[in-house]
Biopython code that builds the backbone (N, CA, C, O; Angstrom):
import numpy as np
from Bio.PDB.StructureBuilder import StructureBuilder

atoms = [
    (1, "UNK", "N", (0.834, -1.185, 0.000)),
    (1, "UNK", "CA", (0.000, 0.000, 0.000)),
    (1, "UNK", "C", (0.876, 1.244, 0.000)),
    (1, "UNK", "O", (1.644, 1.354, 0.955)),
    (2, "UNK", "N", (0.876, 2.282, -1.009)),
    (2, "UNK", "CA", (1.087, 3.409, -0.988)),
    (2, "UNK", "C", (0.327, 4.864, -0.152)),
    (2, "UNK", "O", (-0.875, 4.700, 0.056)),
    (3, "UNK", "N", (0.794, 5.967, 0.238)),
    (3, "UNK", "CA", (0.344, 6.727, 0.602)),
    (3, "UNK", "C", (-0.128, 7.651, -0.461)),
    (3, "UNK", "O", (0.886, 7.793, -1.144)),
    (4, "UNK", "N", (-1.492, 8.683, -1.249)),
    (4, "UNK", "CA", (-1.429, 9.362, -2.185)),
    (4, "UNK", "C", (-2.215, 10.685, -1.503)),
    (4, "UNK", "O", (-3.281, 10.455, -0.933)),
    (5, "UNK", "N", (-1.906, 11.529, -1.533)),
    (5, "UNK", "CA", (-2.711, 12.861, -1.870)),
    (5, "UNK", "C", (-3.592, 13.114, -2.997)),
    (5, "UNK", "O", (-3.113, 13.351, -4.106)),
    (6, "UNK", "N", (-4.623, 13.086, -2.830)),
    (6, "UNK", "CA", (-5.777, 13.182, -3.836)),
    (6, "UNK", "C", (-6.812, 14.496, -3.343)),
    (6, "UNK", "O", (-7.258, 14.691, -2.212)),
    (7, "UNK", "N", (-7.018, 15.271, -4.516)),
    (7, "UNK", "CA", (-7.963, 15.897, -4.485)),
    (7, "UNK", "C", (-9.151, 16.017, -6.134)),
    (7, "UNK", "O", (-8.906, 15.547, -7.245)),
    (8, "UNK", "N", (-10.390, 16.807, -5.689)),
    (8, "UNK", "CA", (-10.996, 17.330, -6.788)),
    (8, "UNK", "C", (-11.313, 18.749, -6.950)),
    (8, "UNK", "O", (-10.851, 19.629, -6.223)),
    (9, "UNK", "N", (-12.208, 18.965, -8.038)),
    (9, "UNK", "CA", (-12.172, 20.062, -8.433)),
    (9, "UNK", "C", (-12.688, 21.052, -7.649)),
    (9, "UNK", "O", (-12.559, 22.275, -7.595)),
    (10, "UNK", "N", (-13.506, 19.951, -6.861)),
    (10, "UNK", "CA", (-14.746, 21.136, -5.630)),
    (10, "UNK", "C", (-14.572, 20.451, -4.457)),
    (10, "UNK", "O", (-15.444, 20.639, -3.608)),
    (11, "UNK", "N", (-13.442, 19.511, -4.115)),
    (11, "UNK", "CA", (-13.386, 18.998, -3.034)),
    (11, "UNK", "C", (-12.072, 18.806, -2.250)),
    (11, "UNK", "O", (-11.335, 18.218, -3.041)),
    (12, "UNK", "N", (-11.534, 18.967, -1.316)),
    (12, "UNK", "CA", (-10.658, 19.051, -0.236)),
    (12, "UNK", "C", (-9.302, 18.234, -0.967)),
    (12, "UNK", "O", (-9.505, 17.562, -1.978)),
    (13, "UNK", "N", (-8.307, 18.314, -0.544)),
    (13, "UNK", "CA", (-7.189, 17.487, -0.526)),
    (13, "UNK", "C", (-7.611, 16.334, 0.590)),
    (13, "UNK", "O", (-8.242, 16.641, 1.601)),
    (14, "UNK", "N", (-7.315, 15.361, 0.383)),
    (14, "UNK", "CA", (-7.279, 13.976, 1.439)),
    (14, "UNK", "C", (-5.968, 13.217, 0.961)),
    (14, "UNK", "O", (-5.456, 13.160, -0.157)),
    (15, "UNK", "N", (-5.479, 12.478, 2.542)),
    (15, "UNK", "CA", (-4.357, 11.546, 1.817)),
    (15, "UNK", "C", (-5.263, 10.118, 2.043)),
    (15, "UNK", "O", (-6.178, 10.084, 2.866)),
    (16, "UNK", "N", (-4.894, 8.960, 1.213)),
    (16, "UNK", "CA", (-5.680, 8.034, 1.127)),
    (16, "UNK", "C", (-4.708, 6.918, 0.758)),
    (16, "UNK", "O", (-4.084, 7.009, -0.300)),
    (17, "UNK", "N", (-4.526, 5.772, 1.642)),
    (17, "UNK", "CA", (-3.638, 4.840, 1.095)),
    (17, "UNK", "C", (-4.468, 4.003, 0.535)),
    (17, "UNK", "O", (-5.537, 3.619, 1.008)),
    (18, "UNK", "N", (-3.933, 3.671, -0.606)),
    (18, "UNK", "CA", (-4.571, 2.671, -1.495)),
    (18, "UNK", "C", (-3.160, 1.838, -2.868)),
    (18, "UNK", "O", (-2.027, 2.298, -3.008)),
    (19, "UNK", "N", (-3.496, 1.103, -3.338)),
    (19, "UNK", "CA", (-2.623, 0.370, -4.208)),
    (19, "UNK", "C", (-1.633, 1.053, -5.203)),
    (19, "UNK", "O", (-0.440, 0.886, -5.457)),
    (20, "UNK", "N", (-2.732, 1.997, -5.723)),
    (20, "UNK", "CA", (-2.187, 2.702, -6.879)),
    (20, "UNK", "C", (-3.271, 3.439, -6.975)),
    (20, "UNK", "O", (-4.292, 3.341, -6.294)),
    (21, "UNK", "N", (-2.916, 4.591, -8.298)),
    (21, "UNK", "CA", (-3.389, 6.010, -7.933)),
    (21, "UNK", "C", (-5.012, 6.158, -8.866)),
    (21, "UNK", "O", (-5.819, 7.087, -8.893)),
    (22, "UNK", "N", (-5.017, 5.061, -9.427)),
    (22, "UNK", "CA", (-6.801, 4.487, -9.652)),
    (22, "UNK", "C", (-8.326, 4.099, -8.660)),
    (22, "UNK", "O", (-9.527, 4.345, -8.766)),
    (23, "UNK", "N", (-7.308, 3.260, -7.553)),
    (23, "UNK", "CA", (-7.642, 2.784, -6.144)),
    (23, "UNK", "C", (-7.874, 4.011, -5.229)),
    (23, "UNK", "O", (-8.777, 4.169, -4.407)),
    (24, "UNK", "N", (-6.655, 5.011, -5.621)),
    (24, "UNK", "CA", (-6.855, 6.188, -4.663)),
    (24, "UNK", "C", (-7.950, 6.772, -5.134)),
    (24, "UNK", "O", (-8.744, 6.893, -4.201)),
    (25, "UNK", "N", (-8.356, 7.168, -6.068)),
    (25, "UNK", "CA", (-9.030, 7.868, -6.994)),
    (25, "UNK", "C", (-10.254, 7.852, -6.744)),
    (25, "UNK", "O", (-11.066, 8.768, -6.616)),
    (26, "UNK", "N", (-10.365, 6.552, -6.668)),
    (26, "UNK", "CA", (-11.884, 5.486, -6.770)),
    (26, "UNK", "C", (-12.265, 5.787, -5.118)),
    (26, "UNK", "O", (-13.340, 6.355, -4.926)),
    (27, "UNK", "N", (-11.612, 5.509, -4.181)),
    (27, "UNK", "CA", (-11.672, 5.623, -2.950)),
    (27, "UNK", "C", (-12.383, 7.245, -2.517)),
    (27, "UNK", "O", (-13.394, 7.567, -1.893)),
    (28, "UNK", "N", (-11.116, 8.141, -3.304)),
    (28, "UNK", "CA", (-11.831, 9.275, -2.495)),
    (28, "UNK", "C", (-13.030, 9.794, -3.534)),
    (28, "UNK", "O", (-13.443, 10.923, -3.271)),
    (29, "UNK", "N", (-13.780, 8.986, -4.925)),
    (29, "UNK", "CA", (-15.168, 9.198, -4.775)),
    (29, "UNK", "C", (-15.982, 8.885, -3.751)),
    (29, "UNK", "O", (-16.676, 9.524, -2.960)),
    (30, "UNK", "N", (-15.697, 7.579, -3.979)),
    (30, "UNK", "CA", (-16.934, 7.155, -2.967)),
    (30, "UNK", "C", (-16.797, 7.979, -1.382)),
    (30, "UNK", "O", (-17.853, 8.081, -0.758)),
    (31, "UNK", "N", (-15.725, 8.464, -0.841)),
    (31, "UNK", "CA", (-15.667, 9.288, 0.416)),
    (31, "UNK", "C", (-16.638, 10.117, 0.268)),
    (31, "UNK", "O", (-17.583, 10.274, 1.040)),
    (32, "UNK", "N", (-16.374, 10.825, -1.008)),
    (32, "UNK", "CA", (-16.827, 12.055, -1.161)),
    (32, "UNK", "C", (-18.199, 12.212, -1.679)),
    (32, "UNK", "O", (-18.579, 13.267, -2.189)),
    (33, "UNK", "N", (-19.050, 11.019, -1.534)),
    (33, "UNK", "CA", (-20.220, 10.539, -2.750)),
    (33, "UNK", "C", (-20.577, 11.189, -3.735)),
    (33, "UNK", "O", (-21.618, 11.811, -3.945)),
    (34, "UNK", "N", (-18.892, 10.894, -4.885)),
    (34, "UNK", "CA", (-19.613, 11.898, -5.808)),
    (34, "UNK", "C", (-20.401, 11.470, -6.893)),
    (34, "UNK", "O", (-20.850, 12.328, -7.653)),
    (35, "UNK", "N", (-20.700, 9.982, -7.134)),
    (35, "UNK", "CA", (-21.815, 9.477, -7.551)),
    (35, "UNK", "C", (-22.662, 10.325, -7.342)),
    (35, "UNK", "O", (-22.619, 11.256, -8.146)),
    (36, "UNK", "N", (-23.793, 10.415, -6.218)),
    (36, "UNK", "CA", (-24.716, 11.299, -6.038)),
    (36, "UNK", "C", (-24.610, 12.509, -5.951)),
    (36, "UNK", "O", (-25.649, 13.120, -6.200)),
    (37, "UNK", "N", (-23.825, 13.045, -5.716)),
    (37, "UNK", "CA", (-22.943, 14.492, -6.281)),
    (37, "UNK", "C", (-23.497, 15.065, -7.714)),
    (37, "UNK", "O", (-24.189, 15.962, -8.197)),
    (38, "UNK", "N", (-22.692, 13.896, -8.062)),
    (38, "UNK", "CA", (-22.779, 14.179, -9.997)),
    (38, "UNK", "C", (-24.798, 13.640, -10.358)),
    (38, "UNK", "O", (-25.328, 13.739, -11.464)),
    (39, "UNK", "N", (-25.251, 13.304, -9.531)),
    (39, "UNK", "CA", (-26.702, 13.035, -10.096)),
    (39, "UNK", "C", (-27.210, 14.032, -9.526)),
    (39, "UNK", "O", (-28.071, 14.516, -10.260)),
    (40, "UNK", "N", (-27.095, 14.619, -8.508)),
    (40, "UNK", "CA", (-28.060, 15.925, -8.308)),
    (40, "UNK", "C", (-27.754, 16.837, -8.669)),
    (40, "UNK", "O", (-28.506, 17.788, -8.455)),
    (41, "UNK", "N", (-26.536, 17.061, -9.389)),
    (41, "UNK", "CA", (-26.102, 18.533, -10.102)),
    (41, "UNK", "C", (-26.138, 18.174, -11.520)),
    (41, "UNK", "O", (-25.925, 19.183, -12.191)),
    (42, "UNK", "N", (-26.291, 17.318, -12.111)),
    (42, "UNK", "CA", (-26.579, 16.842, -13.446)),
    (42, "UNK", "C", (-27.224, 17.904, -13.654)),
    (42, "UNK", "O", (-28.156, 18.360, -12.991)),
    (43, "UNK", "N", (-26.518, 18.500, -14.994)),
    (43, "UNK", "CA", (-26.654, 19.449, -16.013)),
    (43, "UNK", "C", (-25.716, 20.760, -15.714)),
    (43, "UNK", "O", (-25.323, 21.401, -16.689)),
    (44, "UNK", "N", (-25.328, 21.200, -14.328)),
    (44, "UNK", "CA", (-24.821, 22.201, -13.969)),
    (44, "UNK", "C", (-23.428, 21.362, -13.724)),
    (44, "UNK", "O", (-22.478, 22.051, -14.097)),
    (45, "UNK", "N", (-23.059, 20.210, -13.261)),
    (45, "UNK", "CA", (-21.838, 19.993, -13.663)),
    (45, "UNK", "C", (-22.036, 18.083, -13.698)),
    (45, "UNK", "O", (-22.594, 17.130, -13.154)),
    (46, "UNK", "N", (-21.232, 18.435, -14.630)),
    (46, "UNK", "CA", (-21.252, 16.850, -15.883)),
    (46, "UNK", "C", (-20.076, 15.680, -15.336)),
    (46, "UNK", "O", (-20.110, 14.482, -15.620)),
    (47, "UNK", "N", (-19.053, 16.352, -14.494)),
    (47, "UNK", "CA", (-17.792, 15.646, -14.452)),
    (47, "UNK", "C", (-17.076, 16.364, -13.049)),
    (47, "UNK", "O", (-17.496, 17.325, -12.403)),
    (48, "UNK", "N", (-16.029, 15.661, -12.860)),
    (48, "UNK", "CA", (-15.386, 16.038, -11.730)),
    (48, "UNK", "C", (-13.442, 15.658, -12.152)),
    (48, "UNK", "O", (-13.273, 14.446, -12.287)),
    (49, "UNK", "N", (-12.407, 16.322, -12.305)),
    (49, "UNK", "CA", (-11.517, 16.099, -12.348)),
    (49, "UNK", "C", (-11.086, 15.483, -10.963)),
    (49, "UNK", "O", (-11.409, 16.040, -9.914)),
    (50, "UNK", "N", (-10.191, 14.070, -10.988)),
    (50, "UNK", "CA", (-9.310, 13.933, -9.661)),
    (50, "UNK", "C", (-8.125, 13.975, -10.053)),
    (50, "UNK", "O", (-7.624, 13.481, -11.063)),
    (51, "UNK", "N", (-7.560, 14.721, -9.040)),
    (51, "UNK", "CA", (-5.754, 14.647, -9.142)),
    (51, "UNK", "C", (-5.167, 14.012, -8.120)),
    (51, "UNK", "O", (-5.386, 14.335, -6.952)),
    (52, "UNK", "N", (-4.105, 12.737, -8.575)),
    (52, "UNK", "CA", (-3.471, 11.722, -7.286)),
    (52, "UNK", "C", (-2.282, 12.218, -7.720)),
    (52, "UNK", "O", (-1.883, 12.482, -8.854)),
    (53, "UNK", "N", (-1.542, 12.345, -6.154)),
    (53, "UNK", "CA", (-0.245, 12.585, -6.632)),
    (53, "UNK", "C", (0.511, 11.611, -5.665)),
    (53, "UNK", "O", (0.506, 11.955, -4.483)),
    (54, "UNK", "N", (0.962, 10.804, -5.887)),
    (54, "UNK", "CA", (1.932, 9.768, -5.194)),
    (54, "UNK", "C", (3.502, 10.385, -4.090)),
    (54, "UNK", "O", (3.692, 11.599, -4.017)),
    (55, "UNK", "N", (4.148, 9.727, -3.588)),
    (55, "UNK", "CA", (4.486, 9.941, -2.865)),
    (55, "UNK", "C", (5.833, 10.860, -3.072)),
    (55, "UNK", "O", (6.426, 11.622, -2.308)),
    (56, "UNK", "N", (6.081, 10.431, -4.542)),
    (56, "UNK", "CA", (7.225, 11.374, -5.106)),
    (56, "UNK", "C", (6.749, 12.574, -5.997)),
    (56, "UNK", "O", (7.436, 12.999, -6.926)),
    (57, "UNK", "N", (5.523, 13.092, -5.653)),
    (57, "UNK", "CA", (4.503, 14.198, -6.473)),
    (57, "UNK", "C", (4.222, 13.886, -7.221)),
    (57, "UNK", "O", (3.821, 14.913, -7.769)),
    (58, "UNK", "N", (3.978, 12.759, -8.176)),
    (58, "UNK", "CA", (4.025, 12.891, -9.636)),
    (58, "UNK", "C", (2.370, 12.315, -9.283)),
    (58, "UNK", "O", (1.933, 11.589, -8.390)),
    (59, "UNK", "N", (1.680, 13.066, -10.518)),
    (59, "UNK", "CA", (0.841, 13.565, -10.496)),
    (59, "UNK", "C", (0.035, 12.937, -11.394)),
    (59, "UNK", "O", (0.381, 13.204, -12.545)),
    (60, "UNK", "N", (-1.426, 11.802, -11.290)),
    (60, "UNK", "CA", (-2.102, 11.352, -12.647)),
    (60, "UNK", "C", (-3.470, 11.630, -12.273)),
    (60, "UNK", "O", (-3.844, 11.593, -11.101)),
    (61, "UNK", "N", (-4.163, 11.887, -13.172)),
    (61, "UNK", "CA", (-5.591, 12.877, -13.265)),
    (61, "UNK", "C", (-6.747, 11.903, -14.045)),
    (61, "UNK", "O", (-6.600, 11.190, -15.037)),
    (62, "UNK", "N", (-7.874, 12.132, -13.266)),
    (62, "UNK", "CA", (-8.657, 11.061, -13.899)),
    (62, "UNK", "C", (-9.923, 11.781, -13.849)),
    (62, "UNK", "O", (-10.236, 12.333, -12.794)),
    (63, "UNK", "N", (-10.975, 11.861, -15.246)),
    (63, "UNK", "CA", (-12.263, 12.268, -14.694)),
    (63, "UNK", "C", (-13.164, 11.468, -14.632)),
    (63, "UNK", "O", (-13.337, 10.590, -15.477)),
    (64, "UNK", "N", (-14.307, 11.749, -13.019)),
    (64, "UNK", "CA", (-15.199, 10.522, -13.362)),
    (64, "UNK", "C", (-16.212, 11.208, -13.699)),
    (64, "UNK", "O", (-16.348, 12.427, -13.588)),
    (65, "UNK", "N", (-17.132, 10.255, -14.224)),
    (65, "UNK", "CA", (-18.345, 10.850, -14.674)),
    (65, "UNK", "C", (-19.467, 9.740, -14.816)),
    (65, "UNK", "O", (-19.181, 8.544, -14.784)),
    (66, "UNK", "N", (-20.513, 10.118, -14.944)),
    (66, "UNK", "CA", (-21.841, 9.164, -15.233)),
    (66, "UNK", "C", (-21.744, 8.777, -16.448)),
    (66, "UNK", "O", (-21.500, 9.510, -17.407)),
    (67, "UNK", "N", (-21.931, 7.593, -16.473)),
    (67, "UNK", "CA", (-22.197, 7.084, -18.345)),
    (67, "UNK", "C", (-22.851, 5.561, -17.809)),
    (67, "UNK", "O", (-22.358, 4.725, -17.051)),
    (68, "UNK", "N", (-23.970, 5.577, -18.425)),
    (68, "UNK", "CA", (-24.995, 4.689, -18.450)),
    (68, "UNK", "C", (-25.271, 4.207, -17.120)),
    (68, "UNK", "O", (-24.895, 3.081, -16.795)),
    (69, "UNK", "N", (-25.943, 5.016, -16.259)),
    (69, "UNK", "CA", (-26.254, 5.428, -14.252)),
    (69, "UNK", "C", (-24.867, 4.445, -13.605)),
    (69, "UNK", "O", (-24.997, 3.592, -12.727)),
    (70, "UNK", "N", (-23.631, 4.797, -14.248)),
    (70, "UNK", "CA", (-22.516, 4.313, -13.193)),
    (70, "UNK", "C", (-21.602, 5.273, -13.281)),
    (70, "UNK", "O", (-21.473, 6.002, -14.265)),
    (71, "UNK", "N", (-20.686, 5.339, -11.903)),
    (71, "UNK", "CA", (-19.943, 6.389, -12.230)),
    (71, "UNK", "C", (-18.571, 5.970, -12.507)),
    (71, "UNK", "O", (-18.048, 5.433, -11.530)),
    (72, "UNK", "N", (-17.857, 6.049, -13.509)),
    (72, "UNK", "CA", (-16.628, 5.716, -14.332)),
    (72, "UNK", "C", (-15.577, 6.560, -14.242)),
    (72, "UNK", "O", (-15.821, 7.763, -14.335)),
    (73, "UNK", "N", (-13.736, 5.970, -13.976)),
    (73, "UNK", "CA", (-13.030, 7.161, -13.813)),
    (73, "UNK", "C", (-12.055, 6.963, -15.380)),
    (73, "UNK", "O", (-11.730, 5.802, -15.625)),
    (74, "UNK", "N", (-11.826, 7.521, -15.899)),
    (74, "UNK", "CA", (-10.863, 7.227, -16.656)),
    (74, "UNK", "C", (-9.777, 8.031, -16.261)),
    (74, "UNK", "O", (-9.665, 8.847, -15.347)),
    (75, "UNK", "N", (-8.737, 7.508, -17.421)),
    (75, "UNK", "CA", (-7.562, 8.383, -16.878)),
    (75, "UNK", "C", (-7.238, 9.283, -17.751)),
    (75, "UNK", "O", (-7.182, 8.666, -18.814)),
    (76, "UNK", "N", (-6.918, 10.693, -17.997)),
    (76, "UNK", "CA", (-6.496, 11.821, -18.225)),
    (76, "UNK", "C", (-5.315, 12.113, -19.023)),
    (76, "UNK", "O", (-4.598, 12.732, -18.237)),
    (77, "UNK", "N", (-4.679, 12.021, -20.173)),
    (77, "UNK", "CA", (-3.210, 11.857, -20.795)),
    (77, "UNK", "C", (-3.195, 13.126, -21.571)),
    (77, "UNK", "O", (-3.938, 13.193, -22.550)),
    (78, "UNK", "N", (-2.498, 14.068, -21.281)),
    (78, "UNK", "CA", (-2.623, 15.123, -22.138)),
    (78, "UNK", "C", (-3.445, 16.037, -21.535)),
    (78, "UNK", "O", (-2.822, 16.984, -22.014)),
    (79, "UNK", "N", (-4.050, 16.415, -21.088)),
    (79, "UNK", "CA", (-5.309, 17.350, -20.606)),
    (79, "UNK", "C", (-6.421, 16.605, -21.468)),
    (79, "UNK", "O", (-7.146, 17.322, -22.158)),
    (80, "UNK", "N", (-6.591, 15.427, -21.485)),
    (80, "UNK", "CA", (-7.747, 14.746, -22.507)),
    (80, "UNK", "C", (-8.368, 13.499, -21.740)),
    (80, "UNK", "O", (-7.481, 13.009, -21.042)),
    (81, "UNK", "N", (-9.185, 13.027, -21.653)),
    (81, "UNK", "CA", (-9.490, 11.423, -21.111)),
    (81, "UNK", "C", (-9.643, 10.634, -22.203)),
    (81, "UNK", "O", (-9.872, 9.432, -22.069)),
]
sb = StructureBuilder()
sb.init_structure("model")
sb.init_model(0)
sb.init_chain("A")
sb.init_seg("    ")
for serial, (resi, resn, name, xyz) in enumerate(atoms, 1):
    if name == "N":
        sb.init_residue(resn, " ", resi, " ")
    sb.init_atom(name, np.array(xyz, "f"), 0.0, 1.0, " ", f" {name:<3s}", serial, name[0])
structure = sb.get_structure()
């Protein structure tokens, strides 16, 4: 288990140990329930950027979002998912 710093776009920094920085990712949705987050603001906001940054800063970005009532993170390469 690694230690990661994760935050989002409208939500706090947290550190969160988890496997890798997908696990972290995934983790601090569900903390943060942004499943239901993203369903009651549906239409005013569509997505949520997360940023994990591992223990040596380096930094991988994932957005989740609703697609077909689940919430999905992909990962971010470029400023793109």
């Amino acid at each position: 288990m690694e230690k990661f710093n994760v935050e989002g776009n409208r939500f706090p920094r947290q550190e969160i140990e988890a496997e890798d920085p997908y696990d972290a990712a995934w983790d601090y949705c569900e903390k943060h329930e942004l499943y239901e987050d993203l369903r009651e603001n549906w239409g005013w906001i569509e997505n949520e950027d997360i940023s994990v940054f591992d223990e040596k800063g380096q930094k991988t970005t994932f957005r989740a979002e609703i697609i077909a009532d689940d919430l999905e993170l992909s990962r971010m390469i470029g400023g793109a998912p």
